[in-house]
Structure formats: C-alpha cells, structure tokens
N, C-alpha and C positions, 0 to 999 in steps of 0.2 A: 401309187406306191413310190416311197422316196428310197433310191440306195445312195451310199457313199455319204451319208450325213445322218446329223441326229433327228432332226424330223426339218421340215420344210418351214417351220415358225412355229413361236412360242403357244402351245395352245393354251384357248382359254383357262382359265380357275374352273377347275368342277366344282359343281353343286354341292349340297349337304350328303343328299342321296346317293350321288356318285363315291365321293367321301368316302360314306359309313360302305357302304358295296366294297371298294378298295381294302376298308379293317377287315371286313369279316373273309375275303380271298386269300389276305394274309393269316389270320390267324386259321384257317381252314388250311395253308400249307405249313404252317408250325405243327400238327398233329395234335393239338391240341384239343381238339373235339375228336377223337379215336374212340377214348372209354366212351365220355359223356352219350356219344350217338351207337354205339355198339354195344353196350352195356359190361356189366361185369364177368361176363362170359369169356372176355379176351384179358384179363388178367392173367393168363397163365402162356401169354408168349411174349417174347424178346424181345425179336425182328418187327419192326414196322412195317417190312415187308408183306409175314407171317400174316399182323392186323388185318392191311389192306386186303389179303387175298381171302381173309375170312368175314370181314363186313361188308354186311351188302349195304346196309342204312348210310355208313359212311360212303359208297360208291356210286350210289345212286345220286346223294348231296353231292360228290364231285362232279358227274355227271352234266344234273342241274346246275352247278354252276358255270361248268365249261359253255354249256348252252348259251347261260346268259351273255358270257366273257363273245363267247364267238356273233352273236347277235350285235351286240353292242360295237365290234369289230366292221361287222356288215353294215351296219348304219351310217360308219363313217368312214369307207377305206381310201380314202384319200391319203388318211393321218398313219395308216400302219406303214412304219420306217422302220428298215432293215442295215443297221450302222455296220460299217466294218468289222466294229469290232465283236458284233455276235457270228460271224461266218464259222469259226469252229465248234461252236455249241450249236449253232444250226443243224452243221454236217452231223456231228453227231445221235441229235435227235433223229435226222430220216435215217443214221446206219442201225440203230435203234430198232427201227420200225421195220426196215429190211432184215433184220433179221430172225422175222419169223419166217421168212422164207427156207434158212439150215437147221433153227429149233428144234429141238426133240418134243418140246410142248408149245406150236406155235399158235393157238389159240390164246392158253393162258398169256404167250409173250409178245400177241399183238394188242389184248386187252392191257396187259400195262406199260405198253408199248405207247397206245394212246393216252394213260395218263400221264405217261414220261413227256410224249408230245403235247398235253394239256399245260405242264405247268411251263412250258417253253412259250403258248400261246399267251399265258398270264403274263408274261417275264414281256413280252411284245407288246401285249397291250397298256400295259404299265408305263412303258417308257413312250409309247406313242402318245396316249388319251391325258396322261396326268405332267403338272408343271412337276419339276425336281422339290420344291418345298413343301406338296402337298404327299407328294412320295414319303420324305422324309419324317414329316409327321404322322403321318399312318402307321412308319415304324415305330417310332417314339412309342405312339400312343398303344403299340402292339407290345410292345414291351412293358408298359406301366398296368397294361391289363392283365398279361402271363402273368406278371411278380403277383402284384395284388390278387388274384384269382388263386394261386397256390398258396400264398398266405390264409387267404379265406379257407380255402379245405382243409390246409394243416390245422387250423383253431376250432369249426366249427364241423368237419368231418375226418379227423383222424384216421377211423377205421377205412375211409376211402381213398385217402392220400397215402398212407405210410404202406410199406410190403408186410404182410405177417408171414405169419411160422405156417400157417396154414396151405399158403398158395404156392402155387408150382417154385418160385425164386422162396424157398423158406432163408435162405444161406441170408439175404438181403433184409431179414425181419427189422423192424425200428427204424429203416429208411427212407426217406421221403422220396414219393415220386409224383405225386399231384393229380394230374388227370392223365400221366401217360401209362404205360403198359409195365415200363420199368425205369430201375433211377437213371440209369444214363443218361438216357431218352430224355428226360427234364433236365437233366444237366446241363447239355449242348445247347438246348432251347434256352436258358438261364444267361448261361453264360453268354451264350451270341443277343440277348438282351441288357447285361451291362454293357455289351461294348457299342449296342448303339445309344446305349442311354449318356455312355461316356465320351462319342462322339458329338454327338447331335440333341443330346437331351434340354440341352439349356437355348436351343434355337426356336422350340417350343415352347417347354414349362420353364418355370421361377426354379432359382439355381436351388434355395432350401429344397423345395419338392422333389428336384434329382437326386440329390446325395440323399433324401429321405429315402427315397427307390431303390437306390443304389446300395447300399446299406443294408435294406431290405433283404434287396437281392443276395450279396453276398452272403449272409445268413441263412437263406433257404436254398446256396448251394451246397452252404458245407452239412446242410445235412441230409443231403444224397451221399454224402461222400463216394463219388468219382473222384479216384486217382488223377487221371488223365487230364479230366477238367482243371484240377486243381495246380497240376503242369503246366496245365498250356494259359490258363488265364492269366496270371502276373507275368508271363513271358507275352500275350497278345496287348496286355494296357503296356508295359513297357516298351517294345518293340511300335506301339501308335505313339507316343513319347516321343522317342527317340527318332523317330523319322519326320515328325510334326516340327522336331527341333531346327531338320536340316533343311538349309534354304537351298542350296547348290547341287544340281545333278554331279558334281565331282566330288561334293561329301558324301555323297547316297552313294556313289561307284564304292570310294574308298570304305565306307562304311562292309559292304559287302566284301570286297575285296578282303579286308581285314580278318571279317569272320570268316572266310573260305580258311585263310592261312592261319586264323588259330585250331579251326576244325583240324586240319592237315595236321599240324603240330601236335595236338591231344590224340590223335589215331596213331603216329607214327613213333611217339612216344609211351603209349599205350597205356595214356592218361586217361582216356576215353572208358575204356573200364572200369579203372576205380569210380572216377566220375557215375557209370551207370551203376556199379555195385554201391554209390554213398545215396545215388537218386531210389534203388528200391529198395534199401534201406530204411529212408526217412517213408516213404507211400506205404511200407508193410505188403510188398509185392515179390515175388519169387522171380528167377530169373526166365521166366518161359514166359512173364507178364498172362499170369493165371491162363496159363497151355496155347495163350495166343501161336506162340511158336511152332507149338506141335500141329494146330490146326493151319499154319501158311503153309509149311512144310507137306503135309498131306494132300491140302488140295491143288499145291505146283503139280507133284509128280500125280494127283488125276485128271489134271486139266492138258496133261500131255496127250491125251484122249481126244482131243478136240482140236478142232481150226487153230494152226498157231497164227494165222491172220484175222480170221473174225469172229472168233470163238465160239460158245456152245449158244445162243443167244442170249436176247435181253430176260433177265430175272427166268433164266430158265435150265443153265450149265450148273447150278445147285440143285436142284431138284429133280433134273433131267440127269444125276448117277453120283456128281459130287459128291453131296452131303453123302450119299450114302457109303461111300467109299472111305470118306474122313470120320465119319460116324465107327468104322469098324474097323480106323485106324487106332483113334485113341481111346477108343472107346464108351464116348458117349457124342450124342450131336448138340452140335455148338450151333445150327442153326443158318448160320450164315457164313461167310468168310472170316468177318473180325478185320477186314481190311477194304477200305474201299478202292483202291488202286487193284488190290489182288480183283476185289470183285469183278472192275471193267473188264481187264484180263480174260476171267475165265469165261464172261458174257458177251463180250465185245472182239478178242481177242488184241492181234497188237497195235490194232488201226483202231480200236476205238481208244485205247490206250495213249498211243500218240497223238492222237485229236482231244483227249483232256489234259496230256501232256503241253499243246500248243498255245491252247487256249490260258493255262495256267500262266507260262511264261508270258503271254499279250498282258495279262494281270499285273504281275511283277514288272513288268517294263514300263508301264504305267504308275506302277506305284513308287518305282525310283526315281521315274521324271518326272514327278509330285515336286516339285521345287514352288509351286507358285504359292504365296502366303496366305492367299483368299481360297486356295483349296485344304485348306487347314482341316478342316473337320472331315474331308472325303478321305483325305488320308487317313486321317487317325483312324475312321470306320475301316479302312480297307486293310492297314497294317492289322489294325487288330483282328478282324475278321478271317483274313489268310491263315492267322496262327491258329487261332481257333481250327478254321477248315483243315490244315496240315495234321493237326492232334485228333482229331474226333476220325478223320481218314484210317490216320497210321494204326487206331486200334477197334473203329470201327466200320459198316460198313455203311456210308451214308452218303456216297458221292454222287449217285446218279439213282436215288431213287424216284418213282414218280408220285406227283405233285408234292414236292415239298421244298421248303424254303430255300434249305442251303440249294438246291439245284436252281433255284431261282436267283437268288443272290450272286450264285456263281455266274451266271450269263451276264448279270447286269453287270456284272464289277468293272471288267475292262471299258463300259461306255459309261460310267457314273461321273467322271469329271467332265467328259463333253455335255453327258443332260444337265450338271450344275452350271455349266457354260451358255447353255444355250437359253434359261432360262433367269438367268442372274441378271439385273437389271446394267445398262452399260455394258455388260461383254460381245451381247448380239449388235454394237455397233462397230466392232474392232473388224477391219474388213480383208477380207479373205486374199491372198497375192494371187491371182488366177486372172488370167487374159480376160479383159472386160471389151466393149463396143469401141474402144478409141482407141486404136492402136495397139490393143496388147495390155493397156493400162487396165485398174477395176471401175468397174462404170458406179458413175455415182447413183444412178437411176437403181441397179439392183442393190447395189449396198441398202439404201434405203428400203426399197421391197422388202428386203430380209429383216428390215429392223423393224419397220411398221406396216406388215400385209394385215394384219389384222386389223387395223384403224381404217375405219369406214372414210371414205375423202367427201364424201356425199354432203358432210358438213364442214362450215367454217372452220372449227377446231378440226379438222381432221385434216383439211387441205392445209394447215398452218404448221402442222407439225409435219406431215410430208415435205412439204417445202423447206422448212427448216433444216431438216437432217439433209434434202440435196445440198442447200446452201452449204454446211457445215462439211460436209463430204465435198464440194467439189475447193472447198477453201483452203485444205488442210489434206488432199490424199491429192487430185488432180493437179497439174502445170498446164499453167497458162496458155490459150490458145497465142492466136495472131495478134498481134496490136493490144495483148491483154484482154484480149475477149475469154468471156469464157470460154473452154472445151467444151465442144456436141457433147447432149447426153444421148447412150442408145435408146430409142423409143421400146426398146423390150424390154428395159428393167421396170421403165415408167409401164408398160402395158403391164407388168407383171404384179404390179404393186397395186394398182387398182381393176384390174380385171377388164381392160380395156385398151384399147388404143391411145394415149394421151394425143397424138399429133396427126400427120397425113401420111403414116407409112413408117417402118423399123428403123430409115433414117430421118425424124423428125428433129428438127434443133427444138433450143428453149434458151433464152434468154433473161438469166433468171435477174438481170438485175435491178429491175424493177420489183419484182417479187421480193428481194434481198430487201430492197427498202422498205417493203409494208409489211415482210414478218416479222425482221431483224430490224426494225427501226433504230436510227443511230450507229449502226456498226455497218461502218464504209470503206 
C-alpha cells in the first residue's frame, strides 16, 4: 500500500470488462436502479434513505457488488493508494462506523454504516485500479445513459416516469421523475450530469452529440421543475466559466476576495433581502422555502438531546426521536432533515461536521490553485460540481449518504487533479524536489523508475526507452560530476525500476556514455 502519493505508477488501461464493471458501479451509486430493482412499492417515499432501508433486492445487489469491488481489491493490493488528500473523508467514514457504538439503533447504523464505508471503498478503488481517462469516460458515458434512459421513460412510459395525483407526492402530479422515487432526486442526478457532460463531454464524444445531450438534458430538467436545481445550475456552468477563465492563483484570491466583500455589502445594506424576496419571487416559493425553515429550526433545538460532539449516530439521530419530535412540531413528517450539513450534525455531531467542514475547504483550496491551463476541464467539473453539491446540501439531505455518488465524487474531488497528473502523458516525467542518492540532489535512476516501472526492460525497446529517459534526466536535472563525468546514479532507483539489482550493490555507478551514443545517436 502507497501513502503520501497518488498511486506508485500509472496503471494499466483496463479491459472491456473492467470498463463496463466501472459504468454499472457508477450508475448503481446514481440510484438509478432504486425503482427498477424494488419495484413500484417505493413510489411513495422521499428520502433515498427511506428506499435504501426498505429494499432488500437493491441491498443485496450492493452487497454483491461490494464483494466483487473488495475481491478485485484483494487481487491486487499492491495498487490500493491512500493520497493525502482522502485523510478526512477517511476519518470520517470510520467515525461513521464507530458510531454504532452511542446509536439508539446500532444495528440499523452499522448496517449503513457499512454501506457508507462501501461507497468509500468504490471511491479507493476507482482511483487506484483505473487511468484518470477511463474514469472520466465512464462518467461521460453515465451521463449520456441517465439523459437517454429518462428520455426513453418519459416517451415510451409516461405513467412510470411522471408523479400522479394517485401516489403518496399527489402535490407533484405532471412531473417528471424517471426511475427515482421523486423529482428532486432526478434533478440532482441530471444536473450533476450536464456539468460533466459540459466539462468532459467533448474528451469522449463528437462536440454535435454533447450539445445533442446537453439540450436533452436541460429539457428533462425543467420538467421536474426543482426550484433549487434550477438556482444552482446556471450559477455551477457559470462559476466553471469563470474560474476556467482565470489563469493566476491571485485572480482566483481576488475573485473570492471580491465576492466575500460584495456578500458583506448586500447583508449590511440589507440588499440581501430584497435580493431573496425578488429570487422567491421569480421560483413561486414562500419565505420558509416550503417549511424547510420550520423543519431546521425543530430539529436544532431536538438535537440538543444528543452528543454535541458525536451526535445521535450514523442515519439514526432521525429515527432514533428526531423526526418524531419535528413530526409534532409542525406538524407533519418531512422525513428527513432537508439539510445535509444539519443532517451530519445531528448524526455525526460537531466532529463529524468539522471533518466535512475540512475536507470541503482541501476542495476549494485546490480548486483556487487550478491555475494550470491543461487542468481546464478538472476545473470546470469541480467548479461546477461544488455549486451543485453546495444547493442540493442547503436544501437537501444528500451529503453523506451511503453508497451514492455525490459521496463518492466528494472524496475524490480534492485528489482529481493529482490522478489527471499522474496519468497525463509528460507530467509523470516532471520530477519531484526531494533529496535523491547524490547529495541531496533527485536521482536520475528513480525519476525514471517513476516514469517507466511499467515497461518491461527484458527487451530491446524497453531498455531504450529506460536509458533514454536516464540520459534525458541526468542532462537537464543533474550537474556535472568531476572532470564532466557524469554524476553516480543511485542503484536503488535503477533496482527500483526493473525489479532488480542493475549493478554490485545500492552504490553501483553507470556510465552512461556510451549508452548515450547507441540510444541517442547523434546528440553529443
């Protein structure tokens, strides 16, 4: 197992099989398969939550897939890399799982406890087993299947797609919700689907066939009609825009900087108000954003009942007296929070709260320091994606549930420009400032290791291109030994890169200039 880095070398291109395995893990954490595998029996709840703790056919299918995912794990633990930047989604996940030990219902909260820790295992092996471009198209290609898939039900099963007057949401009749339980629940899926199709779409398919999708898609969102979505989307492709624009981590500060001080100036002017009284205006929304308010407000002062450090536990401080409490505050149950910040709170208390707190800002400090022009597209996905996850939080609860996307996507965010680095052709040879075998300096022997451990040396082509990159690296990183000799290489970059000893011991020289003339012929 590798720490402190994104994996130990670029791995292979997976197969077909591996591939398609990859789409359907993904689309298995979209909830996309919820109805289809449970049947019409769970039309008549909300909460994804709710679903999960009522199908067993979907739990079983997670189950089996965890299996496979953790097999597949075991087969190759060499390659499972633990990057820096997953350490507070990690922690998270085991305070998760410890906390069926204060639970009111610690059964139920180690059973989704472990799918919490399931989709954390997917999100690990994801970034271990797969290059960053085969990632990337999986998404793509998860996206272009939700749109098209919900199109197909709206045309060819109506009564299946749309909410009627009949089932438990009648308030919702005429609106589309596809294969989920309810429209929101297709909305977020939707929308977190243009913004990858708007990041990354055209890295895949032919630019017509994206904006064919994309098109698509915007049409089968507006008729869920989500308020919220309908917010936060043109502010998520904007806000990837606009930061995709800026080259210089001191336009990204001042960019922030600025909106901090016109935020401050609309509050203290009490601009902010009209502004929220013109925005529920135009949505056809009440000022409690249909009793969201009255349901935060209920379950703060019942959640004062509980741990204000670790709170009531995982998916269990609602059903363990909350809801019921907020249930015969305002008078009917909402089900869930309506907030997914409030939710960690009441489940996690204020330590799992500041551990999503931590890990958010690793995100955003990452996405400021996006300055590099070849991370174009990582950006745009991650601007836009934040906005999105900010909106769907503030008014629902979707932050940490288990096995589902956004919780996956949220762990990867902070390490997705190192996986697009590590796997980009060229970047893996850009070499690291860290005390190498010659003084302090980077040894040319590991630099190389790094760039080509994969390339068997056992052949001609193989020892050519090994050689080549020492040459290249000791020509342009290394200073000249004595009398213009080369510098020693350490014999542990070279043992490291072919799995062996190259010389007589970890101080072996090599002389490469002979070598220089039969790889590099001509260049003296």
């Amino acid at each position: 197992m590798i720490r402190g880095a994104i994996a130990p070398a670029q791995p292979r291109r997976a197969g077909l099989p591996l591939r398609l395995f990859l789409l359907f893990v993904l689309v298995l954490l979209s909830g996309a398969l919820q109805r289809p595998v449970g049947g019409d029996l769970l039309q008549g709840t909300i909460s994804q939550i709710v679903v999960q703790g009522q199908n067993a056919a979907i739990q079983r299918l997670g189950v089996a897939t965890l299996a496979v995912v953790g097999l597949l794990v075991l087969l190759d633990p060499r390659r499972l890399t633990l990057p820096p930047g997953l350490g507070w989604g990690l922690a998270l996940t085991v305070l998760a799982v410890l906390s069926a030990l204060w639970s009111p219902l610690p059964a139920d909260t180690m059973r989704r406890a472990a799918g919490f820790a399931g989709g954390t295992l997917c999100a690990v092996w994801m970034l271990s087993r797969f290059r960053f471009d085969d990632f990337v198209a999986a998404l793509v290609w998860l996206a272009a299947a939700l749109i098209l898939t919900t199109a197909g039900l709206a045309v060819l099963a109506p009564g299946y797609a749309f909410h009627s007057g009949a089932e438990f949401f009648a308030e919702h009749a005429g609106l589309l919700k596809g294969s989920y339980a309810h429209k929101n629940s297709l909305a977020r899926v939707l929308a977190l689907c243009l913004v990858i199709l708007a990041a990354f779409g055209t890295d895949v398919m032919r630019r017509a066939i994206v904006r064919a999708l994309l098109a698509l898609g915007l049409g089968l969102l507006a008729l869920t009609d989500s308020a919220k979505i309908f917010l936060a989307l043109p502010l998520a492709l904007g806000m990837a825009v606009v930061l995709t624009a800026l080259t210089t981590l001191r336009a990204c500060v001042g960019l922030l900087a600025g909106g901090l001080v016109i935020a401050g100036a609309a509050r203290l002017s009490g601009l902010d108000s009209w502004l929220m009284g013109l925005a529920l205006d135009l949505l056809d929304r009440d000022p409690t954003l249909s009793a969201r308010t009255l349901i935060w407000q209920a379950a703060l002062e019942a959640g004062r009942a509980n741990s204000l450090l670790l709170g009531g536990g995982y998916e269990a401080a609602w059903r363990g007296g909350i809801g019921a409490f907020v249930r015969s505050a305002i008078g009917f149950d909402p089900l869930h929070p309506h907030n997914g910040f409030l939710a960690v709170y009441l489940d996690l208390g204020l330590v799992g709260l500041g551990l999503v707190l931590a890990h958010l800002g690793l995100i955003v400090g990452r996405l400021i320091g996006a300055t590099d022009p070849a991370r174009a597209a990582v950006t745009r996905f991650l601007a836009g994606w934040m906005v999105l996850f900010f909106v769907a939080n503030l008014a629902g609860s979707y932050l940490i549930l288990p096995m589902d996307l956004y919780w996956v996507l949220l762990l990867l965010a902070p390490v997705l420009p190192g996986w697009r680095r590590r796997d980009a052709p060229g970047e893996a040879a850009r070499p690291a400032r860290r005390a190498g075998s010659a003084g302090g300096q980077p040894d040319c022997g590991q630099i190389a290791a790094r760039q080509f451990r994969p390339v068997a040396l056992g052949n001609d082509l193989g020892r050519q291109r090994f050689l080549r990159a020492i040459a290249i690296a000791q020509r342009h990183i290394m200073p000249p030994g004595d009398a213009g000799q080369p510098r020693p290489i350490g014999g542990a970059g070279l043992k490291a890169a072919r799995g062996g000893d190259i010389g007589a011991g970890a101080g072996a020289r090599l002389d490469l200039r002979a070598q220089q003339d039969h790889v590099l012929p001509g260049n003296r």
